[in-house]
C-alpha positions as CSV (number, residue, x, y, z in Angstrom):
1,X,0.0,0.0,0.0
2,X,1.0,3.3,-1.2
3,X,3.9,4.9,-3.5
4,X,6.7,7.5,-3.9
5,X,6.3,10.3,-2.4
6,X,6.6,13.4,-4.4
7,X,9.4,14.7,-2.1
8,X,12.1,12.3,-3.4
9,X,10.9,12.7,-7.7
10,X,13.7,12.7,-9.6
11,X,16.6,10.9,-7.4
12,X,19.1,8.5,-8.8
13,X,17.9,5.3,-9.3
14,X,14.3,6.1,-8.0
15,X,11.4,4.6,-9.3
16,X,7.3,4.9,-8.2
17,X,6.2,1.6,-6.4
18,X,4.1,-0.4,-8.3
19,X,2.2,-2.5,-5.9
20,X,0.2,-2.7,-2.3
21,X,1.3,-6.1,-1.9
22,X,0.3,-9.4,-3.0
23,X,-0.2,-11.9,-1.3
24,X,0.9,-14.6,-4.0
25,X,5.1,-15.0,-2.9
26,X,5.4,-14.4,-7.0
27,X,3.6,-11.4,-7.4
28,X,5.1,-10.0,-3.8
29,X,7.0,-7.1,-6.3
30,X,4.4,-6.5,-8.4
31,X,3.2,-7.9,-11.5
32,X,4.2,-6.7,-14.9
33,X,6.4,-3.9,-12.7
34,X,10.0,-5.9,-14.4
35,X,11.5,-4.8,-11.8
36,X,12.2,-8.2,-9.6
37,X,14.8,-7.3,-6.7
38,X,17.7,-8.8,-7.3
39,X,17.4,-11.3,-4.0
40,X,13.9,-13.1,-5.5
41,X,15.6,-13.5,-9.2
42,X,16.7,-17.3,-7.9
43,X,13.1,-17.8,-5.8
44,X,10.1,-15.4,-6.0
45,X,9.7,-16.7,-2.7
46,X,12.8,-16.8,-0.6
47,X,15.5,-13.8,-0.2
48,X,18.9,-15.1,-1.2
49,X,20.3,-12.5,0.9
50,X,19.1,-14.0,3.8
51,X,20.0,-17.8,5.2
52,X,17.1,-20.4,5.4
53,X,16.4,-19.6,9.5
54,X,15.8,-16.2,9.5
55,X,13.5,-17.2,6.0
56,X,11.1,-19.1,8.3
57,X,7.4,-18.3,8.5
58,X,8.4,-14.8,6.6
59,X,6.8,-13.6,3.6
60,X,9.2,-12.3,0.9
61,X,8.0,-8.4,1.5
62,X,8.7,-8.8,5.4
63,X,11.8,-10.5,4.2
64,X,13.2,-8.1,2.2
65,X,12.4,-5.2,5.1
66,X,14.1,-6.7,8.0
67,X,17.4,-7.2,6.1
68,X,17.6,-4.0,4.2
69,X,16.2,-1.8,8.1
70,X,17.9,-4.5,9.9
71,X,21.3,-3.7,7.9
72,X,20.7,0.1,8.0
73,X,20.1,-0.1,12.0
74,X,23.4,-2.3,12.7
75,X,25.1,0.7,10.6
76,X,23.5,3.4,12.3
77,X,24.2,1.9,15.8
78,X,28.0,1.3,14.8
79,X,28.3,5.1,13.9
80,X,26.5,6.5,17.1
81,X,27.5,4.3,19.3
82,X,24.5,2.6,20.2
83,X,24.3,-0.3,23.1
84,X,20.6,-1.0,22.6
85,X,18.4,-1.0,20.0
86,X,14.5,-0.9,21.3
87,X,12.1,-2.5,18.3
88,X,8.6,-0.5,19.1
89,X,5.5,-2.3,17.4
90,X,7.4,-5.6,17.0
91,X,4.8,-7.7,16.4
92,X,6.1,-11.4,15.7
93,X,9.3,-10.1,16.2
94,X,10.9,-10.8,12.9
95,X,13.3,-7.7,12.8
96,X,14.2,-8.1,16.3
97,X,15.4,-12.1,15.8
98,X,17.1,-10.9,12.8
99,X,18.6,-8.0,14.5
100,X,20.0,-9.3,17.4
101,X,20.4,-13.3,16.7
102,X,21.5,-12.5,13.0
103,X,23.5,-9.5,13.4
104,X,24.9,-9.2,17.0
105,X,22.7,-6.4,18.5
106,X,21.2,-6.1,22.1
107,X,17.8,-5.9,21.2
108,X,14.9,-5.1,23.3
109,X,10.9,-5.6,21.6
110,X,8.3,-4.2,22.6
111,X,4.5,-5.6,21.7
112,X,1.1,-4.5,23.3
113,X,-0.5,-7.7,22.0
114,X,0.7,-10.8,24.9
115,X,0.1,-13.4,21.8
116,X,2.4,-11.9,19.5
117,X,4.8,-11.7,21.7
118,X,4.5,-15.3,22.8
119,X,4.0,-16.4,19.2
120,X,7.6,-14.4,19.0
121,X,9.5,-15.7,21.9
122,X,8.6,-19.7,20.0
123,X,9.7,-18.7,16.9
124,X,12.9,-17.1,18.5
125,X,13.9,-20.5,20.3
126,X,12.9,-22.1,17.0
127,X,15.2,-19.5,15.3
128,X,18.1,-20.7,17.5
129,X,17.6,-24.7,17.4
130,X,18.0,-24.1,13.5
131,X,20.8,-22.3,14.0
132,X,22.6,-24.2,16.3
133,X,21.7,-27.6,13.7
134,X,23.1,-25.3,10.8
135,X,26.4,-24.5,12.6
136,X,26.5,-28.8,13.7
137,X,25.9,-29.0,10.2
138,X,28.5,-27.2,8.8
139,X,31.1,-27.2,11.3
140,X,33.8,-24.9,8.8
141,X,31.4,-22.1,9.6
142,X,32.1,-20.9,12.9
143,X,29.6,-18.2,13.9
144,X,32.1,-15.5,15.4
145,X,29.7,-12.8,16.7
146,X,28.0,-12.2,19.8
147,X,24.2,-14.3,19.8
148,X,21.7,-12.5,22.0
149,X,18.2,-13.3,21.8
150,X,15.8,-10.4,22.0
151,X,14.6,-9.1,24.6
152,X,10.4,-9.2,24.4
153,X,8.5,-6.9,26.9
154,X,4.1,-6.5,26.8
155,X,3.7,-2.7,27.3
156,X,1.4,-0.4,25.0
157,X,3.6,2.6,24.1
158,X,1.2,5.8,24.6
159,X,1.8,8.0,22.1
160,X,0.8,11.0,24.4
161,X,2.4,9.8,27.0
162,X,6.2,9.0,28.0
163,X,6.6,5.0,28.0
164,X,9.8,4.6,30.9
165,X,10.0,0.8,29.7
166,X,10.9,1.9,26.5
167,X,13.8,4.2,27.2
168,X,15.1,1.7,30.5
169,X,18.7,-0.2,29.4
170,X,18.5,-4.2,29.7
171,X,20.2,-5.3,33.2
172,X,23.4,-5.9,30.8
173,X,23.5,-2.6,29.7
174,X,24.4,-0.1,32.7
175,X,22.2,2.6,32.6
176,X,25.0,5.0,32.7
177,X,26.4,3.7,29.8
178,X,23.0,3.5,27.7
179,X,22.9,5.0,24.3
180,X,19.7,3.6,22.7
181,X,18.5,3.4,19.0
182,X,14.9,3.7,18.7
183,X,13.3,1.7,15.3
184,X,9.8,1.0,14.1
185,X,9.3,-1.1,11.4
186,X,5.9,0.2,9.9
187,X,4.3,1.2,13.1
188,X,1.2,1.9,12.9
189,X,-0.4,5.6,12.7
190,X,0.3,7.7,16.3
191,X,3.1,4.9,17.4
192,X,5.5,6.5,14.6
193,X,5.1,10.1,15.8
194,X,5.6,8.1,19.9
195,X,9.0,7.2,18.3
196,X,10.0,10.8,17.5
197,X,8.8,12.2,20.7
198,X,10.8,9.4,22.7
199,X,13.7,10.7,20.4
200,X,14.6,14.1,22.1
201,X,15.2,12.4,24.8
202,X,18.4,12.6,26.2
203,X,19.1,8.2,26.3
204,X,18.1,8.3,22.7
205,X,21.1,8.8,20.0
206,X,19.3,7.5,17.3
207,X,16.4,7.0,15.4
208,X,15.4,5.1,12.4
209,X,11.9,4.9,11.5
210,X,9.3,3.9,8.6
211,X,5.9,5.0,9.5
212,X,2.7,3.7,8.2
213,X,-1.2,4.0,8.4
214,X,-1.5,7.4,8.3
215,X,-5.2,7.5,8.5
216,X,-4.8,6.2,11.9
217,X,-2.9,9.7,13.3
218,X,-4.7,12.0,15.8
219,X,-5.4,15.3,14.8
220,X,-4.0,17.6,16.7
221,X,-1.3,15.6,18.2
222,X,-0.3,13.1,15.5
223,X,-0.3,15.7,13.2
224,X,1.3,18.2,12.3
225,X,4.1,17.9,14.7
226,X,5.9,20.8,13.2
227,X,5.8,24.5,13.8
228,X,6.2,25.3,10.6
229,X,3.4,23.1,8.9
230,X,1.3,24.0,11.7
231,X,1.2,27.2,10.1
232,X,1.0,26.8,7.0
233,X,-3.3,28.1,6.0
234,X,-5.6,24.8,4.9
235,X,-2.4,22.5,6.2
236,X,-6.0,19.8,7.6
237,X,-5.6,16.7,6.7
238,X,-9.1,14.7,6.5
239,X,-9.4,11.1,7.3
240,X,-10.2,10.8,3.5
241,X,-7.1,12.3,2.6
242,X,-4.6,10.5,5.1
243,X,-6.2,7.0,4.1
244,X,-6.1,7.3,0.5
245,X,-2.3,7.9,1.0
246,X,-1.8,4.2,2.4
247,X,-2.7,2.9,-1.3
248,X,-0.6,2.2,-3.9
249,X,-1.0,4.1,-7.5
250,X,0.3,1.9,-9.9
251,X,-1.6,-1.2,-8.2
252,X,-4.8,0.0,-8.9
253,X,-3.7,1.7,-12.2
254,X,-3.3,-1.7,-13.0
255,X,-6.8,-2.8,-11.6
256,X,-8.2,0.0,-14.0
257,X,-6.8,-1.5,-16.9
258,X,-8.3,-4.8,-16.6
259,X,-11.0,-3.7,-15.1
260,X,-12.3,-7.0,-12.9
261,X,-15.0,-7.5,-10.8
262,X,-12.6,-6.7,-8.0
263,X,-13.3,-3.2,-8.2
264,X,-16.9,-3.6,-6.8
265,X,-15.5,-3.8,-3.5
266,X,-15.1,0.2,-3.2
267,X,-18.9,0.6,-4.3
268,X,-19.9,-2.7,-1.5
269,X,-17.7,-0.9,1.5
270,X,-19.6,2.6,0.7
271,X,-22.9,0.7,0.5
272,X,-22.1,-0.8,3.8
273,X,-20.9,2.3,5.3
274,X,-24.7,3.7,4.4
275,X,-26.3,1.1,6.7
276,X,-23.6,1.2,9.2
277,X,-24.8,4.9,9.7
278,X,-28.1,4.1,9.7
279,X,-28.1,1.5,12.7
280,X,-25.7,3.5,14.6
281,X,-24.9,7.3,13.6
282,X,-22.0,7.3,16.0
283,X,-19.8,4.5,14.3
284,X,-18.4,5.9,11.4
285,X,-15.4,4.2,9.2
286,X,-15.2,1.3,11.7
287,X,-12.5,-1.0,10.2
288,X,-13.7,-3.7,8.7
289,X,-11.3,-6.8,8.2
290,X,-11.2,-8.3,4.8
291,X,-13.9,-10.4,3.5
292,X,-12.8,-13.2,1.3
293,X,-13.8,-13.3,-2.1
294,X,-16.0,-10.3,-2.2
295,X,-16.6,-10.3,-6.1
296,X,-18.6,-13.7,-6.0
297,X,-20.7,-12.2,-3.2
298,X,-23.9,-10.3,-3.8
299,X,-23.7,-7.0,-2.4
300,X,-26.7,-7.6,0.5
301,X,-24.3,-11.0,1.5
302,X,-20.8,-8.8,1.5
303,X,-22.7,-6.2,4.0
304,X,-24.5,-8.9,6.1
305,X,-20.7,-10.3,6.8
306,X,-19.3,-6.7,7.4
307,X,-22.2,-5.8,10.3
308,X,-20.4,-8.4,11.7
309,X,-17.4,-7.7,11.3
310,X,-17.7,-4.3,12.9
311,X,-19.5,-6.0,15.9
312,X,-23.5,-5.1,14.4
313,X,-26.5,-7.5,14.0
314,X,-25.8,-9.1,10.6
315,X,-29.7,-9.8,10.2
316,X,-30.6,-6.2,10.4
317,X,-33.2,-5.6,7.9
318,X,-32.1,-4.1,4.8
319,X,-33.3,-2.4,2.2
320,X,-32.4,-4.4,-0.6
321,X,-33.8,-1.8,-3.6
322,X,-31.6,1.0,-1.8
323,X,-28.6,-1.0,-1.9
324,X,-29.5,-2.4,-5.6
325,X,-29.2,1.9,-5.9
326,X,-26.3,2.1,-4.5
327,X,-24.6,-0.7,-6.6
328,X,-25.8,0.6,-10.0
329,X,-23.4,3.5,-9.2
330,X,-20.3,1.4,-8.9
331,X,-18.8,3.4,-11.9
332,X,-19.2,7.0,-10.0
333,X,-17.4,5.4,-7.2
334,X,-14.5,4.0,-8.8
335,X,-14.2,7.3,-10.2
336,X,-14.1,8.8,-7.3
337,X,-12.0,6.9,-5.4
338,X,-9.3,7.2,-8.5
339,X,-9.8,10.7,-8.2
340,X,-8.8,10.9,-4.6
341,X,-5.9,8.6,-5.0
342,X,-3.7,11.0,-7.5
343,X,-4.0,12.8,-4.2
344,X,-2.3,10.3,-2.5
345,X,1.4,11.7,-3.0
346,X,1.1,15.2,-2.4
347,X,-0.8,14.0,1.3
348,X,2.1,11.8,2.1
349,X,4.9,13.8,1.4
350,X,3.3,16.2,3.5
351,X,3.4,14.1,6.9
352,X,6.5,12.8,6.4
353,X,8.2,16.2,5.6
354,X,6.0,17.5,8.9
355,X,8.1,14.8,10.7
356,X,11.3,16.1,9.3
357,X,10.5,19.1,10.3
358,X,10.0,18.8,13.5
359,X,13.0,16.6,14.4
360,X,15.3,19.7,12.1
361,X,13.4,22.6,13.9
362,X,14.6,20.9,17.7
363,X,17.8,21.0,16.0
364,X,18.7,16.9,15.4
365,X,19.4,15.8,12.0
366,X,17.3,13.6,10.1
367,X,16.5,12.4,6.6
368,X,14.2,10.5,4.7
369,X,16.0,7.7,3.0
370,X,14.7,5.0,0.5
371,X,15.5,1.8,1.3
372,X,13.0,-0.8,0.7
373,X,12.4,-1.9,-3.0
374,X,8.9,-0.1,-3.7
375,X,7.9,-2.2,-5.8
376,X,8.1,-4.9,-3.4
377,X,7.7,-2.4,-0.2
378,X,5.5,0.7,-1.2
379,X,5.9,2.5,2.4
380,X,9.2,2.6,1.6
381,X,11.2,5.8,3.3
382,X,12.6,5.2,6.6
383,X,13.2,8.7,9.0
384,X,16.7,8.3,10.0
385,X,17.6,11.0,12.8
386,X,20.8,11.5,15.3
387,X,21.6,14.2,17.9
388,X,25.1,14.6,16.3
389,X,25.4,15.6,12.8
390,X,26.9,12.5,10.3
391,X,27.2,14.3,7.0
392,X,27.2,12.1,3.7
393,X,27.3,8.9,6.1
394,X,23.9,9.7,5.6
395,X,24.3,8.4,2.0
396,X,26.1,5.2,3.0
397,X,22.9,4.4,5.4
398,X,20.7,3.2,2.4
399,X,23.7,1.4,0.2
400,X,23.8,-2.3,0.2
401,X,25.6,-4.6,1.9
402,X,28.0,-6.5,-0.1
């Protein structure tokens, strides 16, 4: 979900992102894009910069963004000096294992949801029985780094509030000699800004953060952050506006062109929305998880299943000739939504330039660097920030490893 943001048009070797992600491993980059990365050329479905452990029960996406953040963080933390890096939002825990039991980090994760992060602390003993077979395995490979595994802590980061688990050193780390690295890989709306706001303070040397669901972000308070797009006249940002930017351009572009039955799904969600509003005024966009399939459905079935799905009586009466109505308009609201989505640049560039500017107008130093594929990884610009300036090391942030 989403695309290049118009803030970065025209850099070397940029291209726009051409999917949202699919969940087919072979069309993970994007069909008809050309532009495989180089580590799915062997596999579409397995990175061949990664070894077969840290592959395990991770999609090729998710594989390709903990190695390339994963590599940017170890380089980060080697120039500032870091002793800790705290993962925020870690869900399963995939970066952290490959952070700290792939590349030698003390690494602490932190998870509001107590099943992730028991679903995480399995797969990182799994992680390390494969490891440990690997290295009986192949005995001329000696593994000469330090192993740690990470260190997973429940806790819901506030973003309005200061979390003190997040900025406290592991018992191993002296608190005197803490210097920690704050990452998020994707977190989700408010829990991005959190990161920046933990930041300025004075344990925090580093940042390195891609954001995400911007739809999600409290206004005031999640945005803008910045003095100076505070000010700026008609800077709002509508819920409309900051969704749309979580889609990607030339995925649906290509949706347009073949123009499937897929597309209906727009013109069922606003149909839904209508009797959503109707039972309960007060619930308005609820999310509503995916529905399987909803092309083969007829539109009364797909809103029956998404009452439930948003916690309403799916037997509700409905009135079926209003929502035959509303489906004869399916072309209008494709249009629409198309519409809104050239948007979709313009919107993001602005937040993530608001959170540039605040970290610059505090005086740290931050940039927005690619380093995720786009066509494989559409959110694709992490926030890299330090309190000491590190000139073009900047640039070497984003290269690849050899």
């Amino acid at each position: 979900m989403g695309h290049t943001p118009l803030l970065m048009a025209g850099s070397p070797g940029w291209t726009e992102p051409a999917t949202a992600g699919h969940t087919a491993a072979g069309d993970a980059w994007g069909r008809g894009s050309g532009q495989t990365p180089s580590e799915f050329l062997e596999n579409p479905s397995q990175s061949s910069r990664l070894t077969a452990p840290f592959r395990k029960h991770v999609r090729p996406k998710k594989q390709h963004e903990i190695r390339r953040l994963g590599e940017l963080v170890k380089k980060l933390s080697d120039l500032t000096g870091c002793t800790q890096v705290v993962d925020v939002g870690s869900g399963q825990g995939h970066l952290s294992r490959f952070m700290s039991l792939g590349l030698g980090l003390m690494v602490k994760s932190i998870e509001g949801d107590q099943r992730l992060v028991e679903r995480a602390q399995r797969l990182d003993q799994e992680l390390l029985q494969a490891l440990q077979k690997e290295e009986k395995r192949n005995p001329q490979v000696v593994h000469t780094g330090p192993r740690h595994r990470p260190h997973h802590v429940v806790r819901w980061v506030d973003p309005t509030a200061l979390c003190e688990e997040l900025l406290l050193p592991l018992e191993n780390s002296p608190q005197s000699e803490a210097r920690l690295l704050l990452t998020g890989l994707h977190a989700c709306g408010d829990l991005s800004v959190a990161l920046l706001r933990h930041f300025c303070r004075p344990e925090v040397a580093a940042l390195a953060s891609v954001g995400c669901c911007y739809m999600k972000l409290s206004d005031p308070g999640g945005y803008p952050l910045s003095q100076w797009v505070a000010g700026l006249p008609g800077r709002e940002l509508p819920y409309r506006l900051r969704e749309g930017a979580c889609h990607a351009l030339e995925e649906y572009a290509e949706r347009l062109q073949k123009a499937g039955p897929g597309l209906r799904t727009h013109c069922y969600r606003a149909a839904l929305e209508t009797v959503i509003r109707r039972a309960r005024p007060e619930l308005r966009r609820p999310g509503v998880q995916g529905i399987p399939r909803v092309h083969e459905l007829k539109i009364e079935e797909y809103v029956q299943r998404g009452l439930q799905r948003v916690g309403l009586d799916p037997h509700l009466p409905l009135n079926l000739a209003a929502l035959r109505a509303h489906q004869a308009q399916e072309n209008r609201v494709v249009a629409f939504f198309s519409l809104a989505l050239l948007l979709a640049p313009l919107v993001e560039t602005l937040i993530l330039l608001d959170r540039l500017l605040y970290l610059q107008e505090q005086g740290f130093h931050a940039e927005l660097l690619p380093i995720f594929s786009p066509e494989l990884s559409p959110r694709n610009l992490v926030l890299v920030a330090t309190k000491r300036p590190l000139g073009e090391t900047f640039s070497v942030l984003e290269t690849e490893d050899s």
